[in-house]
C-alpha positions in Angstrom: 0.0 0.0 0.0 2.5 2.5 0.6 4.3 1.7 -2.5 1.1 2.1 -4.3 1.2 5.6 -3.3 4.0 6.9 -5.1 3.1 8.9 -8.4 2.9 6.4 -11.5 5.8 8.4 -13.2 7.5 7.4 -10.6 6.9 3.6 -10.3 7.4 3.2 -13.8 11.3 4.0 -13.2 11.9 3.2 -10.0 9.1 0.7 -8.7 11.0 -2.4 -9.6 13.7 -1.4 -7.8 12.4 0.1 -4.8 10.2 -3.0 -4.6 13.5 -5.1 -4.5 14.7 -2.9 -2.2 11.8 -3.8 0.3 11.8 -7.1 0.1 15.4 -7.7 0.6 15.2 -5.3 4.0 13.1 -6.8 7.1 9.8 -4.4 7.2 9.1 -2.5 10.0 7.0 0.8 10.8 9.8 3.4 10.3 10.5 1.5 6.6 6.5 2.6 5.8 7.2 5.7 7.5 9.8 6.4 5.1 8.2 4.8 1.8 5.3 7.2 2.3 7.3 10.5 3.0 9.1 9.6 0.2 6.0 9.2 -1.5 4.9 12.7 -0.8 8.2 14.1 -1.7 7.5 12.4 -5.3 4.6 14.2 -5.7 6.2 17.6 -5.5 9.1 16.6 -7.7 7.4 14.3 -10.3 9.6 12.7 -13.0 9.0 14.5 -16.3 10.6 13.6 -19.8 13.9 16.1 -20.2 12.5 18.0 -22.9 10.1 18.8 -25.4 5.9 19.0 -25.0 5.4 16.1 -22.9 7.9 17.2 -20.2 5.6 20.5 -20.2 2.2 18.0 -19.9 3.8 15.7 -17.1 4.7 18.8 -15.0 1.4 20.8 -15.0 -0.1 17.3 -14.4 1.8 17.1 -11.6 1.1 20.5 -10.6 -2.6 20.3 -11.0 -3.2 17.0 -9.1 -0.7 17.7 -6.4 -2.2 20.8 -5.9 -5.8 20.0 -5.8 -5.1 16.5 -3.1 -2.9 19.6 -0.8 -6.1 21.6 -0.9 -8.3 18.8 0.3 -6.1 18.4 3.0 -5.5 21.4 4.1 -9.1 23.5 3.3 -11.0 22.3 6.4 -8.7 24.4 8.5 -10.6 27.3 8.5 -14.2 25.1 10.2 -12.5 22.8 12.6 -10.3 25.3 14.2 -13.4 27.6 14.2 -15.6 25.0 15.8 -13.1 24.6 18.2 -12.3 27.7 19.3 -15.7 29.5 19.4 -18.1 26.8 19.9 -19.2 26.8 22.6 -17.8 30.5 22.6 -15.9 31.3 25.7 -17.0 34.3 28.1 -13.9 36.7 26.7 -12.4 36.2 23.0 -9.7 38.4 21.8 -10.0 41.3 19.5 -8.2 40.1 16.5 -9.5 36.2 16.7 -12.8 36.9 14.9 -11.6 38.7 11.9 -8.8 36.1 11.4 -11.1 33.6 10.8 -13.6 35.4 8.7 -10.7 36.3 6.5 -9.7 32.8 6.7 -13.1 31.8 5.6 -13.1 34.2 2.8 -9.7 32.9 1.4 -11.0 29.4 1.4 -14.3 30.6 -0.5 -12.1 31.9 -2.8 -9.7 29.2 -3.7 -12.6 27.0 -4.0 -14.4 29.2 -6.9 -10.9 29.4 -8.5 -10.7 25.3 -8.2 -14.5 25.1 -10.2 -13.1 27.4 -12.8 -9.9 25.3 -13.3 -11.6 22.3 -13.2 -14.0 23.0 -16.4 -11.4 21.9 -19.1 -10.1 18.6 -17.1 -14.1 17.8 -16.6 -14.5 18.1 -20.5 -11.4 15.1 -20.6 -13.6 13.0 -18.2 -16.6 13.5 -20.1 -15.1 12.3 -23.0 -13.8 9.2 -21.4 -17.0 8.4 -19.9 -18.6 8.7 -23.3 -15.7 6.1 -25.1 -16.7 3.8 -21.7 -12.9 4.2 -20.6 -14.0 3.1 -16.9 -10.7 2.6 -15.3 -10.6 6.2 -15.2 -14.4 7.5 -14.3 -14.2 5.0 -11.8 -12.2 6.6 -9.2 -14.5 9.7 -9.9 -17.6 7.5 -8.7 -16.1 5.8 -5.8 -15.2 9.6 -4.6 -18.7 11.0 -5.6 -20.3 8.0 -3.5 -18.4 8.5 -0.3 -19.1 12.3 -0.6 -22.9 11.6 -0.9 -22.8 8.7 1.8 -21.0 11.4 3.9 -23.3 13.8 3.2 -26.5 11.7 3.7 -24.7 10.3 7.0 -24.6 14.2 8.2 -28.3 15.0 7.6 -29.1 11.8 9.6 -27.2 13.1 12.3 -28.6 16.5 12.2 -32.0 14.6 12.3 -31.0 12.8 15.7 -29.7 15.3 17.7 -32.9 17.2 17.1 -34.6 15.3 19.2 -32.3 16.1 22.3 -32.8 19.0 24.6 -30.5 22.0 24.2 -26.9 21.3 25.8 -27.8 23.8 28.5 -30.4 21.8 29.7 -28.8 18.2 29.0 -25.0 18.2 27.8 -25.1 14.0 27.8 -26.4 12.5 24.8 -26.6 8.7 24.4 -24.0 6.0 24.0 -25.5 5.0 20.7 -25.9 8.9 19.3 -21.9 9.0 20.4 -20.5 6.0 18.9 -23.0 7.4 15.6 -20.9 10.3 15.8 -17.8 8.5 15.6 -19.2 6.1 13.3 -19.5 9.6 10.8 -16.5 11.4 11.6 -14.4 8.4 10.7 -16.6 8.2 7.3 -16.2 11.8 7.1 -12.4 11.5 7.2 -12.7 8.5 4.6 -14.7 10.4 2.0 -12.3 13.3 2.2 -9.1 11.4 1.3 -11.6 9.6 -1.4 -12.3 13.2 -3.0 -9.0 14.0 -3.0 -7.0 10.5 -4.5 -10.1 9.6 -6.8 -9.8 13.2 -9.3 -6.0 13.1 -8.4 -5.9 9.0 -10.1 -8.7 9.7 -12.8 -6.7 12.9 -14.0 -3.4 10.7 -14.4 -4.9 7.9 -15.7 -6.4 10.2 -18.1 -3.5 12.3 -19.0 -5.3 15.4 -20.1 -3.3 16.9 -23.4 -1.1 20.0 -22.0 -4.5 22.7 -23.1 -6.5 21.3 -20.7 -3.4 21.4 -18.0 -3.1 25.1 -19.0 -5.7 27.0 -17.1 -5.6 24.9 -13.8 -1.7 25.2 -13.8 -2.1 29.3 -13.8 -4.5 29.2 -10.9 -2.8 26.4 -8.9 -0.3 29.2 -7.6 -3.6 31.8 -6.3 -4.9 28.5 -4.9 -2.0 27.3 -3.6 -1.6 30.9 -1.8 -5.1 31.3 -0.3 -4.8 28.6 1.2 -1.4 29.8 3.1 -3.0 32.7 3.6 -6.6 31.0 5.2 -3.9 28.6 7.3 -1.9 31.7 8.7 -5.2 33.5 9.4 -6.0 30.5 11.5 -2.5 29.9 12.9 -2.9 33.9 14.0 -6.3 33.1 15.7 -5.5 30.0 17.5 -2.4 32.0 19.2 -4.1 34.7 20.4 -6.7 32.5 21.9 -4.0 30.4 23.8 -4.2 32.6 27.0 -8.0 32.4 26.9 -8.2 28.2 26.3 -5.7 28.4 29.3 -8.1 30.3 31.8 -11.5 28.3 30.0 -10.0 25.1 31.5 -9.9 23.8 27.8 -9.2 20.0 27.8 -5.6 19.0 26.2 -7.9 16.7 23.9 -9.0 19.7 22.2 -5.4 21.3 22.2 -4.1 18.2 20.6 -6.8 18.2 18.0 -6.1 21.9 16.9 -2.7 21.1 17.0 -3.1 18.1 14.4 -5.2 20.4 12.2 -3.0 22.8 11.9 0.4 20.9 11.4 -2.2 19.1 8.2 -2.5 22.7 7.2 0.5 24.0 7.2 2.1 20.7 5.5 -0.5 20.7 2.6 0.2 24.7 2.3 4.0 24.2 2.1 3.0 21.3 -0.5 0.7 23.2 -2.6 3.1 26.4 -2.7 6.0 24.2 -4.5 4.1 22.3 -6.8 2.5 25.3 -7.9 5.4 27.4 -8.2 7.0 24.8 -10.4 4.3 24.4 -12.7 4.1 28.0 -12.8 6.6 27.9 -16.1 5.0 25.2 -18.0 1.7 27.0 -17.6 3.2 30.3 -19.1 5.1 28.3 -21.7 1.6 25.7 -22.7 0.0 29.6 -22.9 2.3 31.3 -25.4 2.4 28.2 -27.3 -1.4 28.2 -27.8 -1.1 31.5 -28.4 1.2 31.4 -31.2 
């Protein structure tokens, strides 16, 4: 499995031999450890042909699926670190936290209408494909557009349930079953995400759009890539000036934890997204002028 996650560009030069590798070395955690930060780090630096118009295809590829998997890791920054700062909101909450996260809302609202526009000319590829019945690459599409829905549907019912409890003023306990529902959903939820962002990522390789349909989401990878740093430093700012406050709250280190993961997930998948889309930055000029002329 952790083999399987390296970028097929890469396999196809080096999986035989980092395949032998493994097997000739006695497996233990910190070998997976290393085959899947290796894995990311092949993302970022894909393998690309040393010249000519495929080498310009491979790397806004790689720019545009790279970039979009970062942003599904890193875009729920902005609602979980709000949720768990200001809900339920505590009696005193810093000037400055508030505005933070609204402009960390904003930026996310942003990258995600610049992700729909750049996603029109790799949808027309997919449409295509579905037409000739080329499955092996819708496929990954409908697997990710099923867990969404599931998700989704799994929410609602949810919602439904805790309807029928009192307000949490009057009864914070809810039942063992709602509880282990919610657990039940969140590890769903957490499934479904990493399925919306592998299942585009693997249809868009398997499909290897032609380098014009690359060209518009490798120009708007790098104003994604940014408001998303920008919506993760906004929330970075927000959760350190409410440090002092969680202190006197009596917030539970469970919660400190959590916030901690999300950001360090944030800030990885904005580091991420900035270098891939800085290096297909180029390309994307270089597939425009050649259109042009």
């Amino acid at each position: 499995m952790a083999l399987s996650c390296y970028p097929p560009s890469f396999r196809e030069r080096y999986g035989e031999e980092i395949r032998g590798l493994v097997q000739d070395t006695e497996v233990g955690p910190q070998t997976v450890l290393d085959l899947i930060g290796g894995a990311a780090r092949a993302w970022s630096r894909a393998i690309v042909p040393a010249e000519g118009a495929e080498r310009v295809r491979r790397r806004l590829q790689a720019t545009v699926v790279t970039t979009w998997v970062c942003w599904c890791a890193g875009f729920l920054v902005t609602p979980a670190i709000n949720r768990a700062l200001l809900d339920p909101e505590p009696a005193h909450v810093p000037a400055g936290v508030l505005p933070l996260l609204n402009a960390s809302l904003v930026a996310i609202a942003m990258s995600a209408v610049l992700i729909v526009i750049a996603s029109v000319p790799v949808l027309r590829v997919f449409l295509v494909a579905a037409r000739r019945g080329e499955w092996s690459i819708i496929r990954p599409l409908l697997v990710a557009a099923l867990a969404v829905v599931l998700d989704l549907l799994g929410l609602a019912g949810l919602v439904a349930w805790r309807q029928t409890y009192p307000p949490i003023a009057q009864n914070p306990h809810f039942s063992g079953l709602f509880v282990g529902g919610l657990v039940v959903w969140t590890l769903g939820f957490v499934c479904a995400l990493v399925a919306a962002g592998v299942g585009p990522a693997l249809a868009t390789t398997r499909a290897a759009p032609p380098a014009r349909a690359l060209r518009l989401p490798g120009l708007l990878a790098l104003p994604v890539a940014a408001l998303l740093t920008l919506a993760t430093a906004a929330s970075t700012a927000a959760v350190v000036l409410m440090l002092r406050t969680a202190h006197t709250e009596g917030v539970a280190a469970p919660g400190l934890i959590f916030v901690g993961l999300v950001l360090v997930t944030a800030i990885g998948a904005s580091v991420g997204a900035l270098t891939t889309a800085s290096r297909g930055l180029r390309p994307a000029l270089r597939a425009s002028g050649a259109l042009s002329s």
